[in-house]
PDB file with one MODEL, atoms N, CA, C and O in Angstrom:
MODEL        1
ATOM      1  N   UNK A   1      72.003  79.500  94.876  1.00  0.00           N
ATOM      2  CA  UNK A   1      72.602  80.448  93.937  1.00  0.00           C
ATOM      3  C   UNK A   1      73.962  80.933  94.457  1.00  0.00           C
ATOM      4  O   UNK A   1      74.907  81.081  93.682  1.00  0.00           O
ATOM      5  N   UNK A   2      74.060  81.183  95.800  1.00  0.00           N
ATOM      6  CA  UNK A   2      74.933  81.388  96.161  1.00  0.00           C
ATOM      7  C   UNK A   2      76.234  80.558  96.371  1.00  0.00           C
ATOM      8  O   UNK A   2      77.358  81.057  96.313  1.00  0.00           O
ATOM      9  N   UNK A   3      76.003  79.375  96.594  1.00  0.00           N
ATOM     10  CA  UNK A   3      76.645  78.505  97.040  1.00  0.00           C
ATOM     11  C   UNK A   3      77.667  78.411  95.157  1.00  0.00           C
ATOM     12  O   UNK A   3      78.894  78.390  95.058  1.00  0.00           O
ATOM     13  N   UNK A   4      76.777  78.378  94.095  1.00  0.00           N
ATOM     14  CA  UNK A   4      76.923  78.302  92.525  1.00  0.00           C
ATOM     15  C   UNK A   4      78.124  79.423  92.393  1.00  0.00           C
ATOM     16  O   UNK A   4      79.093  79.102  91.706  1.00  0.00           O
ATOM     17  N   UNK A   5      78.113  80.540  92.928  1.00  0.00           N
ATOM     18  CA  UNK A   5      78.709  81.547  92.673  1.00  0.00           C
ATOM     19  C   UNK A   5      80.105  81.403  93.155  1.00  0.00           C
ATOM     20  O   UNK A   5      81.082  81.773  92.504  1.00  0.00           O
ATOM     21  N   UNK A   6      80.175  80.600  94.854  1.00  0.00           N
ATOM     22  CA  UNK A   6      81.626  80.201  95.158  1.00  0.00           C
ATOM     23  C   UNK A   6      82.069  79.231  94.581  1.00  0.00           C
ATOM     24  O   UNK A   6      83.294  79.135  94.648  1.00  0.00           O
ATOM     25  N   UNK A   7      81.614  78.553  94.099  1.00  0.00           N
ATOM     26  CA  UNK A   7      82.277  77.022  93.086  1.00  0.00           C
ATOM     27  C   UNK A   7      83.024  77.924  92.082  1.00  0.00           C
ATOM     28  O   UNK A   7      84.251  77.846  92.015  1.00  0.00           O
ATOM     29  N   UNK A   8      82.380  78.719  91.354  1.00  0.00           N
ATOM     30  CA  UNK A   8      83.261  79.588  90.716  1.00  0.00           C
ATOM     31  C   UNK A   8      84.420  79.824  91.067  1.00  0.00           C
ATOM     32  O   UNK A   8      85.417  79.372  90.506  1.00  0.00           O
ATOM     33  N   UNK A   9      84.410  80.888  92.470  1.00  0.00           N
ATOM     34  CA  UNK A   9      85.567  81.796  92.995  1.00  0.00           C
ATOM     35  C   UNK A   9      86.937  80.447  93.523  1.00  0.00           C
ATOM     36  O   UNK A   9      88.143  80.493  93.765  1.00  0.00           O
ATOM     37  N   UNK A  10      86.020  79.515  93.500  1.00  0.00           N
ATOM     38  CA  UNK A  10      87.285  78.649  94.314  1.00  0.00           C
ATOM     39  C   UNK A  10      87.761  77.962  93.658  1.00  0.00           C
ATOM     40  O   UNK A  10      88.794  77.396  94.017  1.00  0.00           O
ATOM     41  N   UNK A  11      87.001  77.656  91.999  1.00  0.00           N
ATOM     42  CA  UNK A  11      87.562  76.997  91.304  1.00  0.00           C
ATOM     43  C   UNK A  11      89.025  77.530  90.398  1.00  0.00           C
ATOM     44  O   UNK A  11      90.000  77.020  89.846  1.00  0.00           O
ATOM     45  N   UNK A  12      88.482  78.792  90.645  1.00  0.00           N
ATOM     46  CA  UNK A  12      89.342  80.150  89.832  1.00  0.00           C
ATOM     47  C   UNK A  12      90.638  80.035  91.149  1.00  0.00           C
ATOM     48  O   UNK A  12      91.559  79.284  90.827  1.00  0.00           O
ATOM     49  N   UNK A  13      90.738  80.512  92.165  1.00  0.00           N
ATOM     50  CA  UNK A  13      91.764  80.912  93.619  1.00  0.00           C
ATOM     51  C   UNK A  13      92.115  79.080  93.378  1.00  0.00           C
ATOM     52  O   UNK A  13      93.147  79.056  94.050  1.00  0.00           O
ATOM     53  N   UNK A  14      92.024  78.287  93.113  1.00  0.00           N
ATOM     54  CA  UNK A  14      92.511  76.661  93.181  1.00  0.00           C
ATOM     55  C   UNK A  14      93.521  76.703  92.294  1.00  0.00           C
ATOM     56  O   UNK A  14      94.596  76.498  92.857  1.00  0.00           O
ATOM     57  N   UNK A  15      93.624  76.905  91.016  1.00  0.00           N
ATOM     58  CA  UNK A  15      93.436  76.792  89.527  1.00  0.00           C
ATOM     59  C   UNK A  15      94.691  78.113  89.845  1.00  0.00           C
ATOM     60  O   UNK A  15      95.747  77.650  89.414  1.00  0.00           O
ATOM     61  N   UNK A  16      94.899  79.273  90.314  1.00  0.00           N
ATOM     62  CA  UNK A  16      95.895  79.960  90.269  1.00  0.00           C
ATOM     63  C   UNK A  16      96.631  80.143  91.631  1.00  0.00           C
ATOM     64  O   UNK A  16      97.330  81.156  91.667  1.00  0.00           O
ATOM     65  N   UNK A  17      96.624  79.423  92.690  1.00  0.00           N
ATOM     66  CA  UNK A  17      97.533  78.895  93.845  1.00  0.00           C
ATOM     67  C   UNK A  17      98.042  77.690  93.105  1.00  0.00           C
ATOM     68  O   UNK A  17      99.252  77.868  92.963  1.00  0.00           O
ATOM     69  N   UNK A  18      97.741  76.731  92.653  1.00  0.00           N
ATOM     70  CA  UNK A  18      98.166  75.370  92.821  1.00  0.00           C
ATOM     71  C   UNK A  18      98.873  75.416  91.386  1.00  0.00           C
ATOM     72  O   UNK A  18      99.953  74.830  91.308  1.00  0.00           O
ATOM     73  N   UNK A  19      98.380  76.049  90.246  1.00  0.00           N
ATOM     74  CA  UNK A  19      98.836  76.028  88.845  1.00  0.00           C
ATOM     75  C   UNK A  19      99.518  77.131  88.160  1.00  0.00           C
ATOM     76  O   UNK A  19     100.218  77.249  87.154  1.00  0.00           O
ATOM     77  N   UNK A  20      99.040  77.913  89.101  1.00  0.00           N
ATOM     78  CA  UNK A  20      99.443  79.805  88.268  1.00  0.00           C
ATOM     79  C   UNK A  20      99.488  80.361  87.108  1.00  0.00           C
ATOM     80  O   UNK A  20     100.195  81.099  86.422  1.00  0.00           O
ATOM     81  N   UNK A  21      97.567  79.220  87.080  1.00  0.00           N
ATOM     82  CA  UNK A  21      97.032  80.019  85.953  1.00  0.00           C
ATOM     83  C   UNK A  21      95.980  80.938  86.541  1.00  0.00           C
ATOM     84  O   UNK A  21      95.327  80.668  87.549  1.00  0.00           O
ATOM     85  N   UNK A  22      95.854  82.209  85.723  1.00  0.00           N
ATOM     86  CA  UNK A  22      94.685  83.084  85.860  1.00  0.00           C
ATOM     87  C   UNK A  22      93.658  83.340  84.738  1.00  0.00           C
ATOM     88  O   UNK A  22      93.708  84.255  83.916  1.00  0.00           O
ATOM     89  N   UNK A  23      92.682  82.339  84.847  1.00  0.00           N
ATOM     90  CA  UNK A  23      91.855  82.560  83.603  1.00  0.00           C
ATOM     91  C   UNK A  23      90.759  83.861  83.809  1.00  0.00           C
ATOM     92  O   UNK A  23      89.632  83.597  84.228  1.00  0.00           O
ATOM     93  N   UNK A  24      91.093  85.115  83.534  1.00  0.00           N
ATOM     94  CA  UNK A  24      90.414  85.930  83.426  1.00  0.00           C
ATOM     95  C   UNK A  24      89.895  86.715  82.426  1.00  0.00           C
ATOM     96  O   UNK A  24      90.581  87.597  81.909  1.00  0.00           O
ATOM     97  N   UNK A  25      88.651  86.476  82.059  1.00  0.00           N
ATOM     98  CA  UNK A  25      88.422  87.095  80.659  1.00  0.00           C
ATOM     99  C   UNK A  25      88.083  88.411  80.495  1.00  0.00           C
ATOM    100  O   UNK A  25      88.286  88.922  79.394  1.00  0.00           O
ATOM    101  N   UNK A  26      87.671  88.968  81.258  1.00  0.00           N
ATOM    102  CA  UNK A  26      87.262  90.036  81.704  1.00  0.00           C
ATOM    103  C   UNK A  26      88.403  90.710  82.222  1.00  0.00           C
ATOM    104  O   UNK A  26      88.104  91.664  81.502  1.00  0.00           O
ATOM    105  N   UNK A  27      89.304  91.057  82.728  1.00  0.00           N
ATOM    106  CA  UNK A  27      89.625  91.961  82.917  1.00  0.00           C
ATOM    107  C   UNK A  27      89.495  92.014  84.668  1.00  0.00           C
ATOM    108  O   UNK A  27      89.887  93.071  85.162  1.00  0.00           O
ATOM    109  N   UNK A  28      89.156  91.320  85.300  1.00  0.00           N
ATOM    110  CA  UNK A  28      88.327  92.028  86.594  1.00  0.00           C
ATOM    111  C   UNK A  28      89.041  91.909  87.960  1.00  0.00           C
ATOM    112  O   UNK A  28      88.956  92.541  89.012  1.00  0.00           O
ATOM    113  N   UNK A  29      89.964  90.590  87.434  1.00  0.00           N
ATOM    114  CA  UNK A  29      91.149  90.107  89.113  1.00  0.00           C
ATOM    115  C   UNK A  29      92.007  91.157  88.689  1.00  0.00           C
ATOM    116  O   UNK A  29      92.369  91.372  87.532  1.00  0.00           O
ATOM    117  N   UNK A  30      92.250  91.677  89.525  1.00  0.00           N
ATOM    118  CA  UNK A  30      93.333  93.151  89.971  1.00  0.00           C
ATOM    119  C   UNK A  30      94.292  92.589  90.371  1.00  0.00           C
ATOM    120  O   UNK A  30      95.180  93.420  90.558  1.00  0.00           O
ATOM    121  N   UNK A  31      94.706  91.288  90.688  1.00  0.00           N
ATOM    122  CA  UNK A  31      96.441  90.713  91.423  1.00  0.00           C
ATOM    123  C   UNK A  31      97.433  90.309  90.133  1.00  0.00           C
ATOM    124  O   UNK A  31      97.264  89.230  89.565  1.00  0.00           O
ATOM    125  N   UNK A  32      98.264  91.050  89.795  1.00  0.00           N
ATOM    126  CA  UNK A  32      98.435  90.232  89.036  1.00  0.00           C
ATOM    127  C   UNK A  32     100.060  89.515  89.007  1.00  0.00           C
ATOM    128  O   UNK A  32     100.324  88.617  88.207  1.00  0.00           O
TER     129      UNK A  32
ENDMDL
END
């Protein structure tokens, strides 16, 4: 479960280092 939860976070921190996109739907990443 846990391991499920960082595939997330790293797919997200990959995806906005390498592309500088921030797909956040929520509201919840504070960097902006």
């Amino acid at each position: 479960l846990l391991w499920h939860g960082h595939q997330v976070m790293y797919r997200q921190l990959a995806a906005w280092m390498v592309h500088g996109l921030l797909q956040d739907q929520y509201g919840e990443f504070f960097i902006r």
